[in-house]
C-alpha positions as a printed Julia matrix, in Angstrom:
185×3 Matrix{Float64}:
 -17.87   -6.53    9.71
 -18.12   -7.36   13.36
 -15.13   -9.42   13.24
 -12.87   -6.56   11.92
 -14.29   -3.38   11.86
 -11.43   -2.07   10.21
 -12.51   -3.97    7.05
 -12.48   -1.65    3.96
 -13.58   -3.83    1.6
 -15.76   -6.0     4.07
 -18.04   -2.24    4.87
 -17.91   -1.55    1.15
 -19.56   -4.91    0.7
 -22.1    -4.51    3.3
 -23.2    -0.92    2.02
 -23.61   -2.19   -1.41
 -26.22   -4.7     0.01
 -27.56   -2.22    2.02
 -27.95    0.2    -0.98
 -29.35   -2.69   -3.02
 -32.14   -3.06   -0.67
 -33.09    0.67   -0.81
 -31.3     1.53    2.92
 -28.83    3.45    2.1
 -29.2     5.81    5.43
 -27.61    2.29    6.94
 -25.13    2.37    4.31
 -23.96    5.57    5.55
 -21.84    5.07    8.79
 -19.9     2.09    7.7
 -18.81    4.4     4.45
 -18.3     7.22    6.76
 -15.19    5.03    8.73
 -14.26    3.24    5.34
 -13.61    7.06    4.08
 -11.31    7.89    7.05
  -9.44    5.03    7.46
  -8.21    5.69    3.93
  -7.91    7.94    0.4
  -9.58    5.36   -1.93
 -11.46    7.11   -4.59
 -14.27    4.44   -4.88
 -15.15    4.3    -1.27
 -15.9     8.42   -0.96
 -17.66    7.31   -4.52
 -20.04    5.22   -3.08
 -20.4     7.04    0.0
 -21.87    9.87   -2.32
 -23.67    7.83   -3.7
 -25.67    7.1    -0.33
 -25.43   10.89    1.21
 -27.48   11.46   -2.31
 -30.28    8.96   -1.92
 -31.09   10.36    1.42
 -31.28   13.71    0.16
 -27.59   14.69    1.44
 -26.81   16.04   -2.26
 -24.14   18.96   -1.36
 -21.96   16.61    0.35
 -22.33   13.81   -1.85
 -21.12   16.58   -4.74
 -18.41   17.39   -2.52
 -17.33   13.82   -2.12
 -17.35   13.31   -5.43
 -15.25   16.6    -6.49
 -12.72   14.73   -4.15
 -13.17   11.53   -5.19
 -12.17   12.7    -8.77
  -9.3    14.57   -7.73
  -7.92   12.19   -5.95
  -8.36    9.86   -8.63
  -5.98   11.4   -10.83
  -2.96   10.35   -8.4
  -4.51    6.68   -7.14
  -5.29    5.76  -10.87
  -8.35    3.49   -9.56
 -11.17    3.21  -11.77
 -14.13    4.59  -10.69
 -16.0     3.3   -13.68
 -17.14   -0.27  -11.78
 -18.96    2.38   -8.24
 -22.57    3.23   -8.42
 -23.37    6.07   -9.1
 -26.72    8.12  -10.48
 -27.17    9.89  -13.14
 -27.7    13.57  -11.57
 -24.33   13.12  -10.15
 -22.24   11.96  -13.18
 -23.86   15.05  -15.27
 -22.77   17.26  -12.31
 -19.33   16.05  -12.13
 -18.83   15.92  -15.35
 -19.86   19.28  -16.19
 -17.53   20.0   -13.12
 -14.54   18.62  -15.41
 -15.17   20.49  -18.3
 -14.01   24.15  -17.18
 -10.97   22.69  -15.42
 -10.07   20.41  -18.53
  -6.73   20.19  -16.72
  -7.42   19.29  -13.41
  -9.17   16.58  -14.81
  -7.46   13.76  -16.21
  -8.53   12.4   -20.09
  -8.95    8.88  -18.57
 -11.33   10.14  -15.81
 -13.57   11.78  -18.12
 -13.53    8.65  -20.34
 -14.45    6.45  -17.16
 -17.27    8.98  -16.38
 -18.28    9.28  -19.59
 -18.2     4.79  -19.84
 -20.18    5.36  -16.6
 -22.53    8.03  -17.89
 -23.21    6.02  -21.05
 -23.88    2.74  -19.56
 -26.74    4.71  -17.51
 -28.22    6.04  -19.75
 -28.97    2.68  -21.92
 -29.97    1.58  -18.54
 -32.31    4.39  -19.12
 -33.28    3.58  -22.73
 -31.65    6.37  -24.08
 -29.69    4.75  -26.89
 -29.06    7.59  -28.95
 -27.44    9.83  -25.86
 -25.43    6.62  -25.27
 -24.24    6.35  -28.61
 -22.98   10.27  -28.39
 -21.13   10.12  -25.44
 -19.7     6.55  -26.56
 -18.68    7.86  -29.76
 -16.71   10.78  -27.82
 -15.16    8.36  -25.3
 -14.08    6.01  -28.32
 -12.63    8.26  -29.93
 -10.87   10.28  -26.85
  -9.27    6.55  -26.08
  -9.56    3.98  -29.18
  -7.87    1.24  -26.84
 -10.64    0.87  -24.53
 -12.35   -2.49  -25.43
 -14.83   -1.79  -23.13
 -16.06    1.06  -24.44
 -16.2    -0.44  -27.6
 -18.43   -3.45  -26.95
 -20.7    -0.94  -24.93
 -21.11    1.26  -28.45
 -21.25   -2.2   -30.24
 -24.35   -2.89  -27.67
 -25.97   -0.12  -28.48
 -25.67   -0.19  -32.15
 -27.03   -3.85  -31.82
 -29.77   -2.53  -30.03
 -30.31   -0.19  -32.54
 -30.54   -3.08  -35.29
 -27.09   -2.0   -37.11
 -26.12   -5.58  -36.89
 -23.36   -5.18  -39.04
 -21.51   -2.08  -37.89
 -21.87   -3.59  -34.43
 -20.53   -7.13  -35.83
 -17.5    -4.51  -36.66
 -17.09   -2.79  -33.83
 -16.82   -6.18  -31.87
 -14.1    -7.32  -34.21
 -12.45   -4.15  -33.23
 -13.04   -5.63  -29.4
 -11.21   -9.08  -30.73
  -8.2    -6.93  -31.98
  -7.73   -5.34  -28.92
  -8.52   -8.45  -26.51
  -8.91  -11.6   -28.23
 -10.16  -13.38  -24.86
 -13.28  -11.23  -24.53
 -15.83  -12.82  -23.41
 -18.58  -11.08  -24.73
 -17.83  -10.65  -27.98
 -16.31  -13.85  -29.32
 -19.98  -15.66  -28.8
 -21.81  -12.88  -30.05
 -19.57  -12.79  -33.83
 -19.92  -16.41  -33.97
 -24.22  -16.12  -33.94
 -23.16  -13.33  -37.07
């Protein structure tokens, strides 16, 4: 960062640390010129992220609103930003009157995002709902697929998971996850 200020990727780096280790305020300015220097989705993401956890909530909803709508013409995934739960709800409920304002693949990626939360939460059975939705809004996904295959793991359905990784295989034979996990079956 002090070498090149102008380093997107090098003040995205150094806010996720910073967020890691609960100081997001410090987060904050480096985002803030990451943002204007450029249009990328993931950045205003994560800046939104930060405005939130230090109570900045209407801006980080506003940087999100934006972050989606630009996503539809960058086509970056947004799925791999942090992000909390409040705010996926929020934005996703934001989607859902303006179904066509909002593109199929970013409400899978927020749903992906919203799912993967909420077993971070526990919450295995919302998971499974809103992976069951996103599975079945995009049945090429392989990622959303080993996530639902997680959960029904999880949930001790050991052999509709065993399937639902096979479907993983069919999709992308090199994934990593799943090849060791069918060979334990």
């Amino acid at each position: 960062m002090k070498a090149s200020r102008g380093n997107v990727a090098a003040a995205v780096l150094l806010a996720r640390a910073l967020m890691l280790q609960n100081r997001a305020d410090e987060a904050i300015p480096p985002l803030e010129r990451a943002a204007r220097r450029g249009n990328d989705p993931s950045v205003e993401t994560l800046l939104a992220t930060a405005l939130a956890a230090v109570g900045r909530r209407d801006e980080a909803q506003d940087l999100l609103r934006q972050a989606i709508a630009r996503r539809r013409r960058f086509r970056r995934p947004l799925s791999n930003t942090p992000i909390n739960l409040r705010q996926l709800q929020s934005s996703m409920s934001h989607c859902r009157p303006r179904r066509r304002a909002c593109d199929v693949a970013d409400i899978v990626d927020l749903q992906f995002r919203l799912a993967s939360l909420y077993i971070g939460r526990n919450n295995r059975t919302e998971a499974r709902t809103i992976l069951l939705r996103a599975a079945a809004a995009a049945p090429a996904r392989h990622d959303i697929l080993a996530e639902l295959a997680r959960v029904m793991a999880l949930d001790g359905e050991y052999a509709a998971a065993a399937e639902t990784y096979r479907r993983v295989l069919a999709l992308r034979p090199d994934h990593a996850l799943s090849r060791p996990i069918l060979a334990c079956a």
